[in-house]
N, C-alpha and C positions, 0 to 999 in steps of 0.2 A: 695515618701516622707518618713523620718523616723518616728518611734514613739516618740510620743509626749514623753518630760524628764522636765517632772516639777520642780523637785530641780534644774536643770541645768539651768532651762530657771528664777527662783526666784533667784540663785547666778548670774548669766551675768547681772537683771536686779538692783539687789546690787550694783555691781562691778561699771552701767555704773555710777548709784546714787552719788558712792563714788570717782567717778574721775572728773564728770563735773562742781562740784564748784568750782577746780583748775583753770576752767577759768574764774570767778569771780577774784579769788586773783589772774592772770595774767592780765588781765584788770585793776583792783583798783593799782597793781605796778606802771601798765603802767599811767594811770591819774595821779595817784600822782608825778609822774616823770616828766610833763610838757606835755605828747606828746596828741597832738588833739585826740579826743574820734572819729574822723569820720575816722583818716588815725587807730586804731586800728579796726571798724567797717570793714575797705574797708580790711584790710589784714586777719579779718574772714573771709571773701565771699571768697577771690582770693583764698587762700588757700583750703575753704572748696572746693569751684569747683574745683582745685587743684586735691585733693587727693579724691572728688566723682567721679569722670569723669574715670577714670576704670572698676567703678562699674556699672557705668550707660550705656557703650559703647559695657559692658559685655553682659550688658540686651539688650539692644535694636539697637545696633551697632550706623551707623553715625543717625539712625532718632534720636537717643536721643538727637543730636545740635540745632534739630528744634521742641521748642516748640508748639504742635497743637493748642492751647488757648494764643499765646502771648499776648494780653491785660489782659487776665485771670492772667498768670504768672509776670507779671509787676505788676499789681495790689499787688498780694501775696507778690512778693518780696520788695516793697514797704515797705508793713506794717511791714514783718519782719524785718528787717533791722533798719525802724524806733524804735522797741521796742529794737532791740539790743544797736540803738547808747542811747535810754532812758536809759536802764540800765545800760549800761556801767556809764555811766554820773551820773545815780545816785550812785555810789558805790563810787564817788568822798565824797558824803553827806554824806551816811549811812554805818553803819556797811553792812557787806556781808547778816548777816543770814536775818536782819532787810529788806534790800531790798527784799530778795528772796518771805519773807515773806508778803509782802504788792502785789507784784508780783505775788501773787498764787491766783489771784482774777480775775486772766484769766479761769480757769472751771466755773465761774459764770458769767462770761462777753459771754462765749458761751452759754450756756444754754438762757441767756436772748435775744443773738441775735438769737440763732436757730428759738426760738420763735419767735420774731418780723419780721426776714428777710427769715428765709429759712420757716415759717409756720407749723414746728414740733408741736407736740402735744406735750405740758408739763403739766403733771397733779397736782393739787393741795400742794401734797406732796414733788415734787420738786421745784417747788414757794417758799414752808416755806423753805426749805435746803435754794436755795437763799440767801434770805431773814436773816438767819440765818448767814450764811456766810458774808452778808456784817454787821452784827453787829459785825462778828468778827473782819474786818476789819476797823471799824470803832474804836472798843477797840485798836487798834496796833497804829493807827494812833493818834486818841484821840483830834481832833479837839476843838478848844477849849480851852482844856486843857493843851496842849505844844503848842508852834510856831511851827507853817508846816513848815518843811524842805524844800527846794528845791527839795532835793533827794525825798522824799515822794511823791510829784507832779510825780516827773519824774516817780517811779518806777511805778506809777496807770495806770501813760501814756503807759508805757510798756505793762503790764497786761493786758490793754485795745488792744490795737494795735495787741498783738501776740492773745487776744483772736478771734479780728478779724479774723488775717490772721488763724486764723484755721478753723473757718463756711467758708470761704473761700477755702481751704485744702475738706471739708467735701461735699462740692461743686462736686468736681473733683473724688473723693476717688473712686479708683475701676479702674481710664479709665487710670492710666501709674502708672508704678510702682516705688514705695517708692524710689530707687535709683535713679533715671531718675528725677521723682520730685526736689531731694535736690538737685541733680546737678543743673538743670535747672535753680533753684530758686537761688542758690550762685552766679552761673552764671551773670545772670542778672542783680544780687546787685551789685557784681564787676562792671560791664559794666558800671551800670547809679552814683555811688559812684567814679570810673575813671572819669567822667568828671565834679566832684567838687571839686575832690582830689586839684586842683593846686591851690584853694582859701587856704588852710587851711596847703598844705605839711609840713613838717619838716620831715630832715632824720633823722629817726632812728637811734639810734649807735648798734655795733654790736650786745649787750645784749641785745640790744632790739629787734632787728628782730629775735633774736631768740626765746623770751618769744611769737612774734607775731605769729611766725610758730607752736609754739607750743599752742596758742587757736587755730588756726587749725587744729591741729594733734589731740588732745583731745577731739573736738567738733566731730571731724569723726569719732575716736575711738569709744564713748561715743552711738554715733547713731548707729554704725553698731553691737555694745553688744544689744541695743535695740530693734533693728531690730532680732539678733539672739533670745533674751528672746523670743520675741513674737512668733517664730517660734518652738518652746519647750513649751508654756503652756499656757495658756488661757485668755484671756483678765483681765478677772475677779478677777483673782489670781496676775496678776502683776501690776495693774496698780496703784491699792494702794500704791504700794511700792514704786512710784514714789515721796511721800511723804516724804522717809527718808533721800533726798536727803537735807532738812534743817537740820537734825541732822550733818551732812560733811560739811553742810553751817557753823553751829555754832563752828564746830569744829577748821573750819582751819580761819575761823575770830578771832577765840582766839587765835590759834600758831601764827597767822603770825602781827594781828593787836591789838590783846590785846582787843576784842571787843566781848564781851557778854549782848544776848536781854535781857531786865528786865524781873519783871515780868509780867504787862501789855502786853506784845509782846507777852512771850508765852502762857498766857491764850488767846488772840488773835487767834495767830497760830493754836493752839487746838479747838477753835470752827471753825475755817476756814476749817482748816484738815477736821473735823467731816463730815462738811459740804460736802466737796468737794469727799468723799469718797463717802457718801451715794448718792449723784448725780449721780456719776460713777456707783455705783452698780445698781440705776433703769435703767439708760442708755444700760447698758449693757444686764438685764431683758427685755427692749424692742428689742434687736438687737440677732443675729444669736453670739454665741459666742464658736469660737472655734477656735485652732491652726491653726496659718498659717493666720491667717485674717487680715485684713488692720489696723494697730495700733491705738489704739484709740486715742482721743485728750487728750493726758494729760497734766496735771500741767506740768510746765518747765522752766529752765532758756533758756534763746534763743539760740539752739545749731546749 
């Protein structure tokens, strides 16, 4: 194994930050252009299994086609898939950054299921984080005080779903490795997403199958810079920085849609952030942290 490169492993974790809300504004294109949010859902998966499935065949040759936990892995891919077609579909409603950030309310939907389902020990101080965190999002959202979007709805549904599918992930973690997972789990989405596909088809035109190949290509990209960070530096040091990824959210919502959060949103955001960092850092306090380790569950758009 090499030595650990910590600047190298905080710029890759940068770099994937600043590339993976490109498939936000490839998705919001694709909505807004007419084309059904489930045939862009289903040409994530194909693609993603697509371009994991080298990675995965690399590691563990042909056992990586046969999942050892198939209910296990249908369950996973389920949820995820479900939080991708919410988001996507919310991004019809809301600005990019707006979504991402109602969406980050997946570190607290784990935390609360660790507790309830997997029976982790959560001490006091990560309650009030919590706790703290959904006042944040409760400030973004602001019930009451504006009309609930649509998108709003959908984007919680998201957040809720992928926080799922990760106590889920957290379940398994250790017994097949990272690459072999995403394969698996794209896999499957494709497969059971193939046979609803024909309720909903419409072709594509050409520009469009390529903006689709390209939230494939991104979303893989994007993971295997993650995967490389993680293997350069240390839990604790990167996973923050998964954070910055609304700064590129807000950025390219402004180039491309003309769409900046108020201020309500980012004092929001800011206490949610707060929140969801110092969760991470007792989490990580409790756990073995060092290079090379199984990546933790972080904040994310569905990649």
């Amino acid at each position: 194994m090499t030595s650990p490169r910590p600047l190298l492993g905080i710029g890759l974790m940068l770099l994937a930050m600043a590339i993976l809300p490109l498939i936000d504004v490839l998705a919001k294109f694709l909505g807004q252009a007419g084309l059904p949010i489930l045939v862009v859902v289903w040409a994530r998966a194909l693609f993603g299994a697509a371009m994991t499935l080298p990675f995965a065949l690399a590691t563990e040759g042909a056992r990586a086609l046969r999942p050892a936990q198939p209910w296990h892995h249908l369950a996973r891919a389920v949820l995820l898939f479900a939080a991708t077609w919410c988001f996507f579909t919310a991004l019809k409603y809301l600005p990019i950054a707006d979504t991402l950030a109602i969406f980050f309310v997946n570190p607290l939907i784990v935390t609360l299921l660790s507790a309830l389902v997997l029976h982790e020990t959560v001490g006091p101080r990560r309650w009030a984080a919590v706790a703290v965190g959904f006042v944040g999002t409760l400030i973004i959202i602001r019930p009451g005080m504006v009309e609930i979007n649509p998108g709003t709805v959908l984007a919680l549904l998201a957040g809720t779903s992928l926080g799922s599918y990760f106590v889920m992930t957290r379940q398994i973690a250790g017994k097949a490795d990272a690459n072999v997972l995403t394969f698996q789990t794209n896999a499957i989405g494709a497969a059971l997403l193939t046979l609803v596909l024909p309720f909903v088809w419409q072709m594509p035109e050409a520009r469009q199958w390529l903006m689709l190949v390209g939230v494939g290509m991104i979303a893989t990209f994007g993971h295997i810079l993650i995967t490389k960070a993680y293997e350069q530096a240390e839990a604790s040091l990167l996973a923050p920085l998964a954070f910055t990824e609304i700064v590129m959210a807000t950025l390219v919502g402004w180039w491309f849609f003309d769409d900046l959060p108020d201020r309500w949103t980012v004092l929001g955001v800011s206490i949610l952030i707060g929140s969801a960092i110092y969760i991470s850092l007792r989490e990580r306090r409790a756990t073995p942290d060092r290079v090379g380790a199984p990546l933790p569950l972080r904040p994310q758009g569905p990649i």
